[in-house]
C-alpha positions as CSV (number, residue, x, y, z in Angstrom):
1,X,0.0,0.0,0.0
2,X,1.4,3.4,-1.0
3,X,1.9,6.2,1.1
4,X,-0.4,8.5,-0.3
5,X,-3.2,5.6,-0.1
6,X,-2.5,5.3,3.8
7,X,-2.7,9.0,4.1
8,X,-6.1,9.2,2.1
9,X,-7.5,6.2,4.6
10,X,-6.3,8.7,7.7
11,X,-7.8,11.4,6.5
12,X,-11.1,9.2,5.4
13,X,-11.7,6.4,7.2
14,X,-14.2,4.0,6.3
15,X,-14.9,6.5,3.4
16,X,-11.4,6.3,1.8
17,X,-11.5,3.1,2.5
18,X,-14.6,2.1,0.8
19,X,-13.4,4.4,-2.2
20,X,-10.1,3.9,-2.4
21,X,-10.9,-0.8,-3.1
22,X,-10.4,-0.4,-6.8
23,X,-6.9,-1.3,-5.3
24,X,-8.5,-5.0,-4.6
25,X,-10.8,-7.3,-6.0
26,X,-13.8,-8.1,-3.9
27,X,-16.5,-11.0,-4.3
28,X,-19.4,-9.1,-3.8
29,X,-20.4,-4.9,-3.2
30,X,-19.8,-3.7,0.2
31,X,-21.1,-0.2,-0.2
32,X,-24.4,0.5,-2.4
33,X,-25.7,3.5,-3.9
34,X,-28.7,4.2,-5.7
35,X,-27.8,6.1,-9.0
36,X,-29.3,8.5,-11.8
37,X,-27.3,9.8,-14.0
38,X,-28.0,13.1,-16.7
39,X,-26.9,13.1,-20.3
40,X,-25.9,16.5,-21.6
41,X,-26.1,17.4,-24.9
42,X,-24.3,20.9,-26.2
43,X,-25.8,23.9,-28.6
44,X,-23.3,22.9,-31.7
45,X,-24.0,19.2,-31.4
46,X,-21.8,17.7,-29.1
47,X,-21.9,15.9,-25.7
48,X,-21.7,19.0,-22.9
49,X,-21.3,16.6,-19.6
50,X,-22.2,13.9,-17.7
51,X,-24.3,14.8,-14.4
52,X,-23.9,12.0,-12.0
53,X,-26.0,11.8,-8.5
54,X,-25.1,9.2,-6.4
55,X,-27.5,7.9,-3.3
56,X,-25.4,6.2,-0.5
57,X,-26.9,3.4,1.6
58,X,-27.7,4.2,5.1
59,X,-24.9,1.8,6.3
60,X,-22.3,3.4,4.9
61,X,-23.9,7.0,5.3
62,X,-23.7,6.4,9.3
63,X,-19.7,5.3,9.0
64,X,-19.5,8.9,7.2
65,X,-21.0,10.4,9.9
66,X,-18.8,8.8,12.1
67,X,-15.2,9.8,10.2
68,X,-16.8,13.7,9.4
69,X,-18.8,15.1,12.4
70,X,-16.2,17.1,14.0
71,X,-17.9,18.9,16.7
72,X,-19.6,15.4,17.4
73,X,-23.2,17.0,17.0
74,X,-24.7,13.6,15.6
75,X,-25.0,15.3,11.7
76,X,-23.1,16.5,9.4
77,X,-22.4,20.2,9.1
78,X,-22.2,22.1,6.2
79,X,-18.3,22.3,6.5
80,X,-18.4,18.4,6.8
81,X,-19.6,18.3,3.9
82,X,-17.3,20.3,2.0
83,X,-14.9,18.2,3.5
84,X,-16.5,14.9,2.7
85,X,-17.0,15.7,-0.9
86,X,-13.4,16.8,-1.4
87,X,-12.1,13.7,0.4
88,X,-14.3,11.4,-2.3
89,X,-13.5,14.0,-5.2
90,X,-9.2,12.9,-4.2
91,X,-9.8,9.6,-3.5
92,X,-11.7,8.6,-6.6
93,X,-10.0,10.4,-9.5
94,X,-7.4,7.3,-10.4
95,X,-10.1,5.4,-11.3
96,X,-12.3,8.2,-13.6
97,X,-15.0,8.8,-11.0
98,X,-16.7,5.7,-11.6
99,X,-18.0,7.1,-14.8
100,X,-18.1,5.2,-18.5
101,X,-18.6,6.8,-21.6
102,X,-17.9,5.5,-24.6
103,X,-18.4,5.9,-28.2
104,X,-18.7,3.5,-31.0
105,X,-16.6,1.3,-28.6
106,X,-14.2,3.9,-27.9
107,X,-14.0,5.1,-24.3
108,X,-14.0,8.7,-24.1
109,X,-11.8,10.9,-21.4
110,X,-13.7,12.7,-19.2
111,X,-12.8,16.1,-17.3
112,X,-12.4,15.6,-13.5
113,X,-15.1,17.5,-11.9
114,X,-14.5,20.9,-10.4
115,X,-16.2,19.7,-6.9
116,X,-18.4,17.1,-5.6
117,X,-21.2,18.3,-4.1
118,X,-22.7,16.2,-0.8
119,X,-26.1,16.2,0.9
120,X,-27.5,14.9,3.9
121,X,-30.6,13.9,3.6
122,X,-32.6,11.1,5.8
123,X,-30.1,9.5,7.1
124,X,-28.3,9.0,3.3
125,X,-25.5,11.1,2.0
126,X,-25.9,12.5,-1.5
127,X,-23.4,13.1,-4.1
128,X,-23.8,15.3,-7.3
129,X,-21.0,15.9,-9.9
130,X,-20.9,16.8,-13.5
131,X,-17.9,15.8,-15.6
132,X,-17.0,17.6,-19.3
133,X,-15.5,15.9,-21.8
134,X,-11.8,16.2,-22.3
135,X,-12.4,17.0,-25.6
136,X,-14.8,16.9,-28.3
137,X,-17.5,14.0,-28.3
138,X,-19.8,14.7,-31.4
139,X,-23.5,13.0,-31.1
140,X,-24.7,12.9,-34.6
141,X,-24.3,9.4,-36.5
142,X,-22.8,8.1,-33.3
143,X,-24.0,5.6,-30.6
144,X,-22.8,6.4,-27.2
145,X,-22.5,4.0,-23.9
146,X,-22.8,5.9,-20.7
147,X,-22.8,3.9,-17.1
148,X,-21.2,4.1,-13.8
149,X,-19.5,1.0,-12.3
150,X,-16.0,0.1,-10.1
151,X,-14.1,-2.5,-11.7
152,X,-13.5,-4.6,-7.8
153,X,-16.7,-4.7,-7.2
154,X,-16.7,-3.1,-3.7
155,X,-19.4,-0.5,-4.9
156,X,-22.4,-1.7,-6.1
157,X,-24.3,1.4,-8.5
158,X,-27.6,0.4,-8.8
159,X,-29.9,2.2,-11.8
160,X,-33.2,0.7,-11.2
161,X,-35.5,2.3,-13.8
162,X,-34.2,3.9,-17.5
163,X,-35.7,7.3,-16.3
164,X,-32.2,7.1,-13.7
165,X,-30.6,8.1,-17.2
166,X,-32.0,11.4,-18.2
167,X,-31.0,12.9,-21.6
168,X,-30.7,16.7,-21.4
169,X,-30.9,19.4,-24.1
170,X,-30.0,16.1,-26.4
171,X,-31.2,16.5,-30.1
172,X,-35.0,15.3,-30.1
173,X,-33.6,12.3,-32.7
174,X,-31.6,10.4,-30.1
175,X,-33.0,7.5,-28.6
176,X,-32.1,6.3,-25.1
177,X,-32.2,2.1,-24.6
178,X,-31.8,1.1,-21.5
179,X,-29.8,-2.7,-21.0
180,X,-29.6,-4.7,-17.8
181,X,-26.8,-7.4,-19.1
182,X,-27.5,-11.1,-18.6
183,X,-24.5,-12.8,-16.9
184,X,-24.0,-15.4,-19.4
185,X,-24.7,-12.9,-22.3
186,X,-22.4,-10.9,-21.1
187,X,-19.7,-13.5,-20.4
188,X,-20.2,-14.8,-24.3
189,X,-19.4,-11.1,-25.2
190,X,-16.6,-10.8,-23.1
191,X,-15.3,-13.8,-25.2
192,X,-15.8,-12.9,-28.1
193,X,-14.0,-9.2,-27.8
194,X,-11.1,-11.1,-26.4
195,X,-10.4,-12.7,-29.9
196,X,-10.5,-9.5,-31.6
197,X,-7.5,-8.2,-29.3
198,X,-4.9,-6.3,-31.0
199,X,-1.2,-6.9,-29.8
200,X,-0.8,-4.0,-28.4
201,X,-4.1,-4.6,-26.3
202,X,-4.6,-6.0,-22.6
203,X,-7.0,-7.3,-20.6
204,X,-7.7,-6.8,-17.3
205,X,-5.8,-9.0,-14.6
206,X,-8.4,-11.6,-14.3
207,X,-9.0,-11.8,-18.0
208,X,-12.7,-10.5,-18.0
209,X,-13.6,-7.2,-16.8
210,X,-17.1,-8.6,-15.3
211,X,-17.8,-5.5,-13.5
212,X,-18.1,-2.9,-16.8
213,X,-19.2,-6.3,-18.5
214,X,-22.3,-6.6,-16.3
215,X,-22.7,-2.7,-15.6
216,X,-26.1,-1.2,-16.1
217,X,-26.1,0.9,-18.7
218,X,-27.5,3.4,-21.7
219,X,-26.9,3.3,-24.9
220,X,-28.0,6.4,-26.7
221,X,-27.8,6.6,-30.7
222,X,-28.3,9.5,-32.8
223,X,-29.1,9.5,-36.0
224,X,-27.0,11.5,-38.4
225,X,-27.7,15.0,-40.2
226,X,-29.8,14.0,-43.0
């Protein structure tokens, strides 16, 4: 474990902690968050941002609670906050905020986001971010894959419904399709991608990434300029 990892779990706690497992493979999610995410479209065509907002299970919530509340008052202040939100903004950045997009099977780079923004509210901490793309992502003719996922598996982002992905001041021709993957489709897929490998292409270290493989997702397709 690196330094800077051991100084991010002092500052966090059970916070960093949680955030910082992309280090380690896990079995199954230990932290859960209910997620919706908003699809930004831009004036001259292009994709403007990705909004994400991030529910946190009341389990988890309380261990915040527990590493943030300062002047031990039971809550968390709007300083703690701040604080909280910073302390996820560091800790998650190696691994791209969680956040997928790609297009026509290329992933896109996305801008880190300026802050992330964190609410209490009954007994569940909320988080809201927008990222920008690093650089141009053009919409027409294209199909895009958005999701959110963590490759270990310690957090579990849950869209339940395809309103949780919300296309914003998107041209009126793109269509949104929503796909929960089956675990043996998605396994076949997996396969199948693997034989197309360049040389110069890896996999992941156990040979299937299962996690972005079985991600929830949306796959939005715009036609192009007729």
């Amino acid at each position: 474990m690196s330094h800077l990892t051991v100084r991010r779990l002092a500052r966090g706690g059970l916070l960093a902690a949680a955030l910082l497992a992309p280090a380690t493979a896990f079995a199954h999610p230990h932290v859960f968050a209910e997620a919706k995410m908003e699809i930004v479209g831009a004036p001259d065509g292009t994709l403007a941002a990705v909004r994400n907002i991030w529910r946190m299970d009341e389990l988890f919530s309380s261990s915040v609670v527990v590493d943030f509340d300062k002047n031990a008052n039971g809550r968390l202040d709007d300083d703690e906050l701040v604080e909280v939100g910073e302390t996820v903004r560091e800790s998650i950045a190696e691994w791209n905020f969680y956040t997928l997009v790609e297009s026509d099977g290329q992933e896109k780079k996305m801008g880190a986001p300026d802050e992330i923004r964190t609410l209490w509210e009954n007994g569940q901490l909320l988080m809201f971010f927008e990222m920008k793309p690093a650089e141009a992502v053009p919409l027409a003719g294209h199909k895009l894959v958005f999701s959110a996922f963590d490759e270990s598996y310690f957090v579990a982002f849950d869209f339940a419904a395809e309103t949780d992905f919300q296309l914003v001041s998107m041209p009126a021709s793109c269509t949104r399709a929503f796909v929960v993957p089956d675990e043996d489709e998605a396994a076949k897929d997996w396969m199948n991608s693997v034989a197309t490998l360049g040389p110069d292409q890896t996999l992941p270290d156990d040979g299937i990434n299962y996690s972005q493989a079985l991600a929830t997702r949306a796959e939005v397709a715009c036609p192009a300029a007729g």
